[in-house]
C-alpha positions as MATLAB code, in Angstrom:
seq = 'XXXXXXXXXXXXXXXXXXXXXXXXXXXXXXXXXXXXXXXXXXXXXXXXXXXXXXXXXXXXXXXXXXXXXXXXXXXXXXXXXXXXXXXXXXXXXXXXXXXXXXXXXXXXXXXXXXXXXXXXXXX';
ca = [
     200.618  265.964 -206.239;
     198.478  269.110 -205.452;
     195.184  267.138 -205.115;
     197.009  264.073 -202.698;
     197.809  266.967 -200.308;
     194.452  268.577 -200.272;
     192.746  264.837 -199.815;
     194.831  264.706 -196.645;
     193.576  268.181 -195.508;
     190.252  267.132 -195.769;
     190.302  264.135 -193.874;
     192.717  265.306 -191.365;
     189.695  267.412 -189.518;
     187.639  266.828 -186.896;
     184.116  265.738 -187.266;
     181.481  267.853 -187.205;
     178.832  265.998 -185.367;
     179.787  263.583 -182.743;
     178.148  260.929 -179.821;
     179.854  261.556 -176.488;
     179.789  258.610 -174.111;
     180.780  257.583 -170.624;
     179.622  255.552 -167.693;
     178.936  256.769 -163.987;
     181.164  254.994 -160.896;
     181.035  256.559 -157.496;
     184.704  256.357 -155.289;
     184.042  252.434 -154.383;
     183.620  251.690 -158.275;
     179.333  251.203 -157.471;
     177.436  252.058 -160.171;
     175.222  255.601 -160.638;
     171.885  254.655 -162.074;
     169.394  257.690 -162.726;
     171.494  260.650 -162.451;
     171.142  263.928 -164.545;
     173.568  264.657 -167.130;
     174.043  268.248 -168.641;
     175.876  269.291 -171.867;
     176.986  273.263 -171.057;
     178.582  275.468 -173.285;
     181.610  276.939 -171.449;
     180.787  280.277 -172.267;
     178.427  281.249 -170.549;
     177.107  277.789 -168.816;
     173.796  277.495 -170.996;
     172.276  274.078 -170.832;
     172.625  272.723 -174.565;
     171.330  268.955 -174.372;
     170.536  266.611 -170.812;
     169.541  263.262 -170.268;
     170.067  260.862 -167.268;
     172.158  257.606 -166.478;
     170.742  254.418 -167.437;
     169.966  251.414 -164.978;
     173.894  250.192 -165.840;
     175.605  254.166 -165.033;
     176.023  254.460 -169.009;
     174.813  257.950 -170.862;
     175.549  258.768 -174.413;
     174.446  261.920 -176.359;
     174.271  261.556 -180.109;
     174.734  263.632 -183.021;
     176.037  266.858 -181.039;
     178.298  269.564 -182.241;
     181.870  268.982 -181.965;
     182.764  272.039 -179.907;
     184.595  271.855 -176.492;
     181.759  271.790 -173.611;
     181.265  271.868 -169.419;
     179.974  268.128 -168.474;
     177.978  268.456 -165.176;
     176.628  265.524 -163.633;
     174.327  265.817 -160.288;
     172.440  263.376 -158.461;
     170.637  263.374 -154.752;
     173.438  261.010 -152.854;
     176.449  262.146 -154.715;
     178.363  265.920 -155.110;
     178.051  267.285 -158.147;
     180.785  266.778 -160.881;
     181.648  268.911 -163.803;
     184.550  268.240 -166.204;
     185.845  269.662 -170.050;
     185.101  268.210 -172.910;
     187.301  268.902 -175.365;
     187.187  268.611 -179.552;
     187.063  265.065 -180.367;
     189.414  263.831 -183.219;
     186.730  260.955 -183.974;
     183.457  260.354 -184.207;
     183.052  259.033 -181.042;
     184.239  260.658 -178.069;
     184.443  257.953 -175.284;
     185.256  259.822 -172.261;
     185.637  255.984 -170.271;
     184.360  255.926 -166.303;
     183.266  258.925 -164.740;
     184.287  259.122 -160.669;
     181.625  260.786 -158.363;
     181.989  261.306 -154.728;
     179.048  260.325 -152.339;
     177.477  263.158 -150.101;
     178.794  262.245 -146.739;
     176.330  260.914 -144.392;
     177.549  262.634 -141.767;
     174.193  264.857 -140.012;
     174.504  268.495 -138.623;
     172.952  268.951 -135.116;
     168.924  269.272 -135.443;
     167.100  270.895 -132.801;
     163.483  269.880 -132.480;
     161.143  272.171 -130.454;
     157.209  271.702 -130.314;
     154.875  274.378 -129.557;
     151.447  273.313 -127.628;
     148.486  274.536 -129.372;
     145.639  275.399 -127.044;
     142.758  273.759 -127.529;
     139.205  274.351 -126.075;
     135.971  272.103 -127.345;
     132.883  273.362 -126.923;
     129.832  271.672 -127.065;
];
């Protein structure tokens, strides 16, 4: 009796070592190719592991701690996102599609001036 309840301890925790995935949409569901994905610990927001968006939007890192951690995910046309991860219960911790918003295209006023240089030739 003693040893069926300590066999259902043991493989009632978490994994150690886990491979978070997830894929990259923007707001009209296009995909993210090539964008820059950061694992940070929560702490104190050191970088712990990066690696960027495939062609498809799709990142995965593999064999990480299984520890809670800050997702950030930046890229030049979109805002940057950050989420929680939290302890996964399995091996794999699919976090599914991953909503980024565009950086609106929208332009401040620019003010273009131009100086005339004098120039003298000689000669």
């Amino acid at each position: 009796m003693i040893l069926i309840g300590c066999s259902n301890l043991v493989f009632a925790q978490n994994p150690t070592k886990v491979t978070i995935k997830s894929a990259i949409r923007d707001t009209s569901d296009e995909v993210v190719p090539f964008a820059t994905v950061m694992l940070l610990s929560p702490r104190d927001s050191t970088l712990v592991n990066f690696t960027t968006s495939d062609d498809k939007g799709t990142f995965s890192f593999n064999n990480v701690r299984n520890v809670p951690y800050l997702l950030k995910i930046s890229h030049v046309s979109y805002l940057p996102h950050q989420e929680m991860i939290a302890v996964s219960p399995t091996a794999i911790n699919d976090l599914g599609v991953v909503k980024v918003k565009p950086i609106s295209m929208a332009l401040m006023e620019v003010v273009v001036r131009a100086a005339k240089a004098p120039l003298r030739i000689q000669g």
